[in-house]
MIKOLLUM-789044 format. One record per residue (C-alpha): x, y, z; residue in one letter; chain. Coordinates in Angstrom, 3 decimals. Layout:
N
(site (X; Y; Z); "A"; "A")
...
This chain:
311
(site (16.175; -2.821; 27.586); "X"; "A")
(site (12.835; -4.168; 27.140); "X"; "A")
(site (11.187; -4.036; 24.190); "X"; "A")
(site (8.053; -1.571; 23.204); "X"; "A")
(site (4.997; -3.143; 24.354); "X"; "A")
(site (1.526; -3.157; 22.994); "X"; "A")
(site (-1.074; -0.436; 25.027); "X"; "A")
(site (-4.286; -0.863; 26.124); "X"; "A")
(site (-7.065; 0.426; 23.575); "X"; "A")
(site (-9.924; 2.194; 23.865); "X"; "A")
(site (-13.434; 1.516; 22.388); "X"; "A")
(site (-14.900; 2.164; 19.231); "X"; "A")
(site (-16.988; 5.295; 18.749); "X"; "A")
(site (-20.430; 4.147; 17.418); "X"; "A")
(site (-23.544; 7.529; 16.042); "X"; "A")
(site (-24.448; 9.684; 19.374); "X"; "A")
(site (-21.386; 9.292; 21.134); "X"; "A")
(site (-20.062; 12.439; 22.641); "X"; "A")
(site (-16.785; 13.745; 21.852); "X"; "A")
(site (-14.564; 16.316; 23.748); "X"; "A")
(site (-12.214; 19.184; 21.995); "X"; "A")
(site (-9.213; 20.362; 23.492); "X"; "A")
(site (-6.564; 22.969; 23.055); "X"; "A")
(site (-3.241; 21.706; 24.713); "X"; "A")
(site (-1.383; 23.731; 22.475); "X"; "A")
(site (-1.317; 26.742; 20.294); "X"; "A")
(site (-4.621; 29.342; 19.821); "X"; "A")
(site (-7.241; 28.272; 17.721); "X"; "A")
(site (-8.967; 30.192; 15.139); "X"; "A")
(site (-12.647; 30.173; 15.893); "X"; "A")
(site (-13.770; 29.802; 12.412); "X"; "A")
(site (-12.076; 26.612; 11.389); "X"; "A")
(site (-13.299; 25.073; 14.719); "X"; "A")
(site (-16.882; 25.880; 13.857); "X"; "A")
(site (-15.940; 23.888; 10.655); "X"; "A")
(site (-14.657; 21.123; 11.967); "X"; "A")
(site (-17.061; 20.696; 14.480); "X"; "A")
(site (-19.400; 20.586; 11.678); "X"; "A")
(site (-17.653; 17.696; 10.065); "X"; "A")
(site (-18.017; 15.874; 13.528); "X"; "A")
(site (-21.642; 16.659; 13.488); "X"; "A")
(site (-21.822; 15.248; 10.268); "X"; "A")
(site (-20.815; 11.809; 11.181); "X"; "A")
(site (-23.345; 11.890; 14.092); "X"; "A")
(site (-20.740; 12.553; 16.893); "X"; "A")
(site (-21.886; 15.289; 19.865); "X"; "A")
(site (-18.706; 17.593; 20.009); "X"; "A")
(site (-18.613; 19.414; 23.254); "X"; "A")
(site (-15.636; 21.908; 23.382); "X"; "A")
(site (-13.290; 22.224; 26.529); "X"; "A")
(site (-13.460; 25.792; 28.573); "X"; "A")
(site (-10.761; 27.154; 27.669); "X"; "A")
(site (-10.114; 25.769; 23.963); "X"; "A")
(site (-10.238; 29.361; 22.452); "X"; "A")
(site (-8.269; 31.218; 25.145); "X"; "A")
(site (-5.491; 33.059; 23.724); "X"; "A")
(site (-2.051; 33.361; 26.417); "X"; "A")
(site (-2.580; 37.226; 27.851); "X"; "A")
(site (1.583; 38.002; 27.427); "X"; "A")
(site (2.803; 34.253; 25.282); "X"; "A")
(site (0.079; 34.878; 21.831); "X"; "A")
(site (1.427; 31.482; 20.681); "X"; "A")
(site (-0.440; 29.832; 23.833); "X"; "A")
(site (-4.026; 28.816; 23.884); "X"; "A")
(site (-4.476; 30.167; 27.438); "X"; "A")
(site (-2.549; 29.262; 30.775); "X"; "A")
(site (-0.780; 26.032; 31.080); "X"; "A")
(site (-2.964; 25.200; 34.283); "X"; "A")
(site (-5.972; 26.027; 32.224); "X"; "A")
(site (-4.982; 23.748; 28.861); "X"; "A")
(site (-3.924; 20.664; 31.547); "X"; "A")
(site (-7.229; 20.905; 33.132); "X"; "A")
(site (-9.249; 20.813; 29.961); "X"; "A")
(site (-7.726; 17.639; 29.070); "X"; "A")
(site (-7.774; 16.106; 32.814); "X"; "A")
(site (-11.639; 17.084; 33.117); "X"; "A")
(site (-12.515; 15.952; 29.548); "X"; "A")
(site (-10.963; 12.403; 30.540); "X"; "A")
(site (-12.396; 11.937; 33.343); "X"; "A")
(site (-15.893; 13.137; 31.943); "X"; "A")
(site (-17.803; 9.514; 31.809); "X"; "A")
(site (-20.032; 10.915; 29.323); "X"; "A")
(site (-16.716; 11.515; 26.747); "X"; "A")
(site (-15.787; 8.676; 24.908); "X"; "A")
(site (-13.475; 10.458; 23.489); "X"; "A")
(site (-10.445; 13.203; 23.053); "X"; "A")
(site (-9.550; 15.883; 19.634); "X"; "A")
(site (-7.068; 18.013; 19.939); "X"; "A")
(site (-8.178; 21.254; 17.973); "X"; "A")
(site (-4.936; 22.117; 16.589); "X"; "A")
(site (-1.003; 21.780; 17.229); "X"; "A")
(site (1.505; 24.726; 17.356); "X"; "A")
(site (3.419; 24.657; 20.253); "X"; "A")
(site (2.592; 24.491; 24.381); "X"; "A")
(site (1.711; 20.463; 25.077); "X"; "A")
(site (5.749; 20.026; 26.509); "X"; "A")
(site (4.739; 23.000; 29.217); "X"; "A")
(site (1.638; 21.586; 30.551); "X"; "A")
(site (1.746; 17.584; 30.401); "X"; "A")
(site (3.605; 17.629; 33.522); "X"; "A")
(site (0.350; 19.219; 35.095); "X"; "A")
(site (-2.261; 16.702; 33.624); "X"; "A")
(site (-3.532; 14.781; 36.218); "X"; "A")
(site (-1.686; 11.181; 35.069); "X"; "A")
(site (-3.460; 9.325; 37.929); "X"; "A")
(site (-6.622; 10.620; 37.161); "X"; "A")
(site (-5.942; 9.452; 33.146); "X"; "A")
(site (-5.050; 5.988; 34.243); "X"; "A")
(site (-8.420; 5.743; 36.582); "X"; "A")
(site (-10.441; 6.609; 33.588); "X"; "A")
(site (-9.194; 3.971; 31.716); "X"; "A")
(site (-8.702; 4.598; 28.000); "X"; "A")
(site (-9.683; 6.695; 25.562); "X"; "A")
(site (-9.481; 7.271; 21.626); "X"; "A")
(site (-7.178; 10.417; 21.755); "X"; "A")
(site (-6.250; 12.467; 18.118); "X"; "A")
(site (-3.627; 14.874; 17.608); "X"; "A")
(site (-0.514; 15.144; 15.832); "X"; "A")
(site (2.716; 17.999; 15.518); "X"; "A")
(site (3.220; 19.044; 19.123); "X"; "A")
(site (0.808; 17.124; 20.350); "X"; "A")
(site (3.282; 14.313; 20.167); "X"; "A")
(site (4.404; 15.367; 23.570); "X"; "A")
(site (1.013; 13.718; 25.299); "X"; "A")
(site (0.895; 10.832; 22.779); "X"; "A")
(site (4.436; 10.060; 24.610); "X"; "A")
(site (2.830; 10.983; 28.076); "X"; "A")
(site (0.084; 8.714; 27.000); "X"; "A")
(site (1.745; 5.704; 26.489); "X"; "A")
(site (4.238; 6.343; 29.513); "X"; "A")
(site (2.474; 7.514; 32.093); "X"; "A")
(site (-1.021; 5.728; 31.483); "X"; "A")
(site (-0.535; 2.906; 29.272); "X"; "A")
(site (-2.988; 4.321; 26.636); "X"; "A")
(site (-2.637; 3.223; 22.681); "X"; "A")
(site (-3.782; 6.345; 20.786); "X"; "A")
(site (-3.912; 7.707; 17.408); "X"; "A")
(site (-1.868; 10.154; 15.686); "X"; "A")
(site (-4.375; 12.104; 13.625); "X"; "A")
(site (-5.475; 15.238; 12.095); "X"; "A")
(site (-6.718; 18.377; 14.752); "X"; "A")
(site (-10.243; 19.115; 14.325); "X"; "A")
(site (-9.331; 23.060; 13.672); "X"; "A")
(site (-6.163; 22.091; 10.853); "X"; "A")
(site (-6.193; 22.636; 7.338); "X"; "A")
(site (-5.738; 19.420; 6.161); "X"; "A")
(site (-8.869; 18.286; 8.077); "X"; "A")
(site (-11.074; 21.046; 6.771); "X"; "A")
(site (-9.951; 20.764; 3.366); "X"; "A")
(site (-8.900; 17.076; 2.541); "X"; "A")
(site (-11.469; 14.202; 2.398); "X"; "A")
(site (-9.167; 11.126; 2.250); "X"; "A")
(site (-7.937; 12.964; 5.409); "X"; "A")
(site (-11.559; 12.776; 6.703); "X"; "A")
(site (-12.570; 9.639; 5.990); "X"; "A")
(site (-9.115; 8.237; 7.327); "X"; "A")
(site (-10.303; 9.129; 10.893); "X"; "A")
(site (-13.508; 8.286; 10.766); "X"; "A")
(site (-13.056; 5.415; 9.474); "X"; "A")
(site (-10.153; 4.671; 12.415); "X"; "A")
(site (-12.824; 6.055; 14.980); "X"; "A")
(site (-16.033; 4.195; 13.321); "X"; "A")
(site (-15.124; 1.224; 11.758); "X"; "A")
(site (-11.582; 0.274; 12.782); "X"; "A")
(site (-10.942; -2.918; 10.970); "X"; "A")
(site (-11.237; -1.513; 7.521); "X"; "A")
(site (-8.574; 0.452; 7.844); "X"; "A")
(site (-5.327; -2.179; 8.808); "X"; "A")
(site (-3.512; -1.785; 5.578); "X"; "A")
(site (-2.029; 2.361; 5.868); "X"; "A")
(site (-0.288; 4.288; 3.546); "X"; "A")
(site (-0.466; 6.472; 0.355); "X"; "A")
(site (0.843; 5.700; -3.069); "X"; "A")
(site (3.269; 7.841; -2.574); "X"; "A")
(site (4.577; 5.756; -0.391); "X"; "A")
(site (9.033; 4.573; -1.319); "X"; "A")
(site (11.321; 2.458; 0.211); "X"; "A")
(site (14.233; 4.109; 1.459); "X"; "A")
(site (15.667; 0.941; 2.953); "X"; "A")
(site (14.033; -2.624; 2.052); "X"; "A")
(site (13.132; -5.252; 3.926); "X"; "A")
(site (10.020; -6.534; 6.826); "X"; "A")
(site (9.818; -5.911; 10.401); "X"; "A")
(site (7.477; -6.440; 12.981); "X"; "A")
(site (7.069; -4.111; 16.453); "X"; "A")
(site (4.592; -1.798; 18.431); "X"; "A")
(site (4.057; 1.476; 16.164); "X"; "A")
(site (5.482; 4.976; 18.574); "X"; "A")
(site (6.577; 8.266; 17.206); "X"; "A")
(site (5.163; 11.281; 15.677); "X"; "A")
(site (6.670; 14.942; 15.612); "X"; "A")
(site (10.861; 14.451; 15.096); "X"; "A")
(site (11.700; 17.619; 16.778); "X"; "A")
(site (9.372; 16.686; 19.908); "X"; "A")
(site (10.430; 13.072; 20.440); "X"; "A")
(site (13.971; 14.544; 20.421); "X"; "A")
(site (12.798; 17.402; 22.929); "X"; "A")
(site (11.283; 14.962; 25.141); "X"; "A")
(site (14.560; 13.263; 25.694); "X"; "A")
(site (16.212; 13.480; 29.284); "X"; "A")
(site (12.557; 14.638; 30.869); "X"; "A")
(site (11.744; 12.977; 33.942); "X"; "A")
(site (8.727; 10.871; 31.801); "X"; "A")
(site (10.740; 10.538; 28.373); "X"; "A")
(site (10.796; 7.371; 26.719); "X"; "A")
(site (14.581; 6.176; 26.458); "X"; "A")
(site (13.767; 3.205; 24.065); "X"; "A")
(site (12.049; 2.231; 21.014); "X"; "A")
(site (13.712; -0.828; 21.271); "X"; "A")
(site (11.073; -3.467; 19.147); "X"; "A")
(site (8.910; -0.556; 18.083); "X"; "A")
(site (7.909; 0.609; 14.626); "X"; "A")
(site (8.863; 4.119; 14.768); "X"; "A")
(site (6.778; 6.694; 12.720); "X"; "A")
(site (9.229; 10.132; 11.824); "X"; "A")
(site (7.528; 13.399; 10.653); "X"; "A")
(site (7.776; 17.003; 11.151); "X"; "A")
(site (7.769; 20.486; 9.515); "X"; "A")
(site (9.408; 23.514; 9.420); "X"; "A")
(site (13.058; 22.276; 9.958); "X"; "A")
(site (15.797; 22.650; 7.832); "X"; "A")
(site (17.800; 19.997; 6.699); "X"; "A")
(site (20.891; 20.772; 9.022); "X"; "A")
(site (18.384; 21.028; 11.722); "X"; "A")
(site (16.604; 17.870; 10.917); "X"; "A")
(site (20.434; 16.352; 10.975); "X"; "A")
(site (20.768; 17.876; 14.063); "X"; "A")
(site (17.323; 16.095; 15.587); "X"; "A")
(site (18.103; 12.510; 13.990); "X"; "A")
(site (21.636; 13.055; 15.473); "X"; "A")
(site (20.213; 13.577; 18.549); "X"; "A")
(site (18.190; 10.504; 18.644); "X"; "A")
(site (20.639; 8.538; 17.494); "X"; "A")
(site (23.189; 9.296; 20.482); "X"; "A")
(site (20.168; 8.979; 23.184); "X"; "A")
(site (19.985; 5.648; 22.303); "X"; "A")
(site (16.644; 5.889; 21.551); "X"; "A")
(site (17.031; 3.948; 18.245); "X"; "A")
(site (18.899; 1.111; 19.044); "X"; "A")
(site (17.273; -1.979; 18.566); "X"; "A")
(site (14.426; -0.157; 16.672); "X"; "A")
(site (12.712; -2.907; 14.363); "X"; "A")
(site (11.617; -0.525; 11.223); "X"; "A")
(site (10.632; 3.229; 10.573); "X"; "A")
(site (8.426; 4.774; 8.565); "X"; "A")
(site (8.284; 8.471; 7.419); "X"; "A")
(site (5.617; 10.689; 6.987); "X"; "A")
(site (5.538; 14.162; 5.330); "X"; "A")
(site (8.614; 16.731; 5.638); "X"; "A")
(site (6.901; 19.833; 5.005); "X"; "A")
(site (8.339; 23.123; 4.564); "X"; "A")
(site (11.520; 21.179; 5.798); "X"; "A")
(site (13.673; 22.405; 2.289); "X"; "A")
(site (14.038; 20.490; -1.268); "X"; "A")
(site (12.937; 17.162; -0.775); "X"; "A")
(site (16.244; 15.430; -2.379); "X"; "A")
(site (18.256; 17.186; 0.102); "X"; "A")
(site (15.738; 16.004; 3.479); "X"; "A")
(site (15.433; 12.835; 1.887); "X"; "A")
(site (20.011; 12.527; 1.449); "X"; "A")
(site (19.625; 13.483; 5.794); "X"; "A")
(site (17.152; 10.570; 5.999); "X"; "A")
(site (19.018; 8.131; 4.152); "X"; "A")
(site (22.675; 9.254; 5.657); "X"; "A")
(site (21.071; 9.314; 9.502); "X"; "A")
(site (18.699; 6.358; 9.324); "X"; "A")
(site (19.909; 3.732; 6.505); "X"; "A")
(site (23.082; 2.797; 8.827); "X"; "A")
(site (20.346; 1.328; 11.407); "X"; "A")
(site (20.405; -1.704; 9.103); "X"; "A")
(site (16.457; -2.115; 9.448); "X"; "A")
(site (13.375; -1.403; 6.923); "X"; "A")
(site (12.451; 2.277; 6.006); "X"; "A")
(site (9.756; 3.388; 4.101); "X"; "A")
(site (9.083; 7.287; 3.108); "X"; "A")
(site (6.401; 9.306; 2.356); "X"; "A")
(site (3.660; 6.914; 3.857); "X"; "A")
(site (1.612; 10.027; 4.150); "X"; "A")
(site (1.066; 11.336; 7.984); "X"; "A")
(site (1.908; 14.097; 9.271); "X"; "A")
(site (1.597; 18.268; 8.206); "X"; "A")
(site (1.260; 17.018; 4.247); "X"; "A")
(site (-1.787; 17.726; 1.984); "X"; "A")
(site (-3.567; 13.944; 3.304); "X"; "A")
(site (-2.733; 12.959; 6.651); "X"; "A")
(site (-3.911; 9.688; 7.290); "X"; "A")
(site (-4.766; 8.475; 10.899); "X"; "A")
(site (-2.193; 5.785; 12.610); "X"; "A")
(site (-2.517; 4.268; 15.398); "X"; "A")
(site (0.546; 4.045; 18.311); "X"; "A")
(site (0.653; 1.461; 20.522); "X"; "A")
(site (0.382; -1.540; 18.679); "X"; "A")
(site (1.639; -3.923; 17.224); "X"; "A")
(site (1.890; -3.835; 13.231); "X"; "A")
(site (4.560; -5.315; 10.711); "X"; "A")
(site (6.295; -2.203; 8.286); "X"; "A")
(site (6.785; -4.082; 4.713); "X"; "A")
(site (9.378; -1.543; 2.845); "X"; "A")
(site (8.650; -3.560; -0.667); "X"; "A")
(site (5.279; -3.217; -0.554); "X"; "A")
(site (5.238; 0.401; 0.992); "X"; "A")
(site (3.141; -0.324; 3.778); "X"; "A")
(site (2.554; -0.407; 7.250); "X"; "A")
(site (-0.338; -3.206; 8.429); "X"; "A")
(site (-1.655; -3.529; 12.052); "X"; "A")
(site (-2.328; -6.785; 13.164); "X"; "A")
(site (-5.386; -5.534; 14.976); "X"; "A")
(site (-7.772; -2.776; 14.679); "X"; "A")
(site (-6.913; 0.881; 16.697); "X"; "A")
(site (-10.212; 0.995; 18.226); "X"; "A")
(site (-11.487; -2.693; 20.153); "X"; "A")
């Protein structure tokens, strides 16, 4: 199969620019998106929030309003000249039910984007670099915790959005190598549980072949976090991956016994492995970009791109 390939990037952001806010996903609590449209504010962006970002599902409360409705938001705000660029407000669940209704040829017309979101929102980071083409960057949701409350978390994206080529060296020092060694590849991944959910879709990647692959989630067991790693590994998805690094395994059990299912599912692979680099649904989440290319050092607990996320 051929190997992951670098995607096209989008622009820099630089003070003024306008920036759209979406809800693909799950509801979003209006008072934490006042505050973190407030943090956009304060680094001179002009937030402008989708139509239907705090619609709440009539009969399914864990949707932020009709699929149609979510798909449109992000179509419209893409296509919107004036945007330079897309926030999710917040994950949850919802993004596998309406990327098939995004308007993909639209996306590619527009050219690309910078695009934030992590947790479900994995789904169109996949859809993103399948279907347009698009590098983007898995970041924290304007209306999440960890982006009201954290300001390495902060200044990680705007640095990424602002001033892109201070920020090539990424990870925490809690970073730990779980299996040493160097590799180089194109960085792809994000939520375990949706990369594994995505398999067999008409649109689903079927190789990380080359790639860097970045491994987070929350909320699953270790049995079922066995069960998703399993999965991957049978797809065939990881075959010929050059190097993985892990982000944060919250609420996901004892971290000795996650971290014996990460060791026992991903140390056969035979390539370099590095935990807790700090991204994901953990107290900092930094911002990394997918899509290009980067070399994962598991001695010195790193992950470096060779260029910056934003041209």
């Amino acid at each position: 199969m051929t190997p992951v390939s670098p995607l096209t990037r989008a622009e820099r952001l630089a003070p003024g620019a306008r920036v759209a806010v979406v809800a693909p996903s799950g509801p979003v609590p209006e008072e934490r998106l006042t505050a973190g449209l407030d943090i956009l504010r304060g680094w001179g962006l002009e937030p402008v929030v989708a139509p239907h970002v705090l619609d709440v599902h009539p009969t399914l409360g864990h949707l932020a309003g009709a699929d149609l409705a979510r798909a449109r938001d992000l179509t419209e705000a893409w296509c919107d000249p004036t945007v330079s660029a897309v926030l999710c407000a917040r994950g949850g669940f919802g993004a596998q039910r309406m990327v098939d209704l995004v308007d993909w040829q639209a996306i590619r017309a527009a050219g690309p984007k910078a695009f934030v979101g992590y947790s479900d929102v994995t789904a169109l980071h996949e859809a993103f670099a399948v279907r347009a083409g698009f590098a983007t960057l898995h970041g924290p949701m304007v209306a999440a915790g960890t982006f009201l409350s954290d300001p390495r978390t902060q200044e990680s994206l705007r640095a990424t959005l602002f001033e892109p080529g201070t920020v090539l060296t990424l990870g925490l020092d809690t970073a730990r190598t779980l299996v040493p060694g160097r590799a180089r590849g194109v960085t792809l991944g994000g939520c375990a549980s949706l990369l594994a959910a995505d398999l067999g879709t008409p649109y689903g990647r079927t190789s990380a072949r080359g790639g860097l692959l970045l491994l987070e989630d929350v909320g699953e067991e270790p049995y079922r976090l066995d069960r998703i790693l399993t999965q991957l590994l049978r797809s065939g998805l990881l075959d010929g991956v050059a190097g993985i690094g892990l982000g944060s395994w919250e609420e996901c059990g004892p971290y000795e016994e996650v971290r014996a299912v990460l060791a026992d599912r991903l140390g056969g692979l035979g390539v370099p492995v590095v935990e807790e680099l700090g991204f994901g649904h953990s107290t900092t989440a930094l911002t990394l970009p997918l899509g290009l290319p980067a070399v994962l050092d598991a001695d010195t607990c790193t992950l470096t791109l060779e260029e910056p996320a934003l041209r």
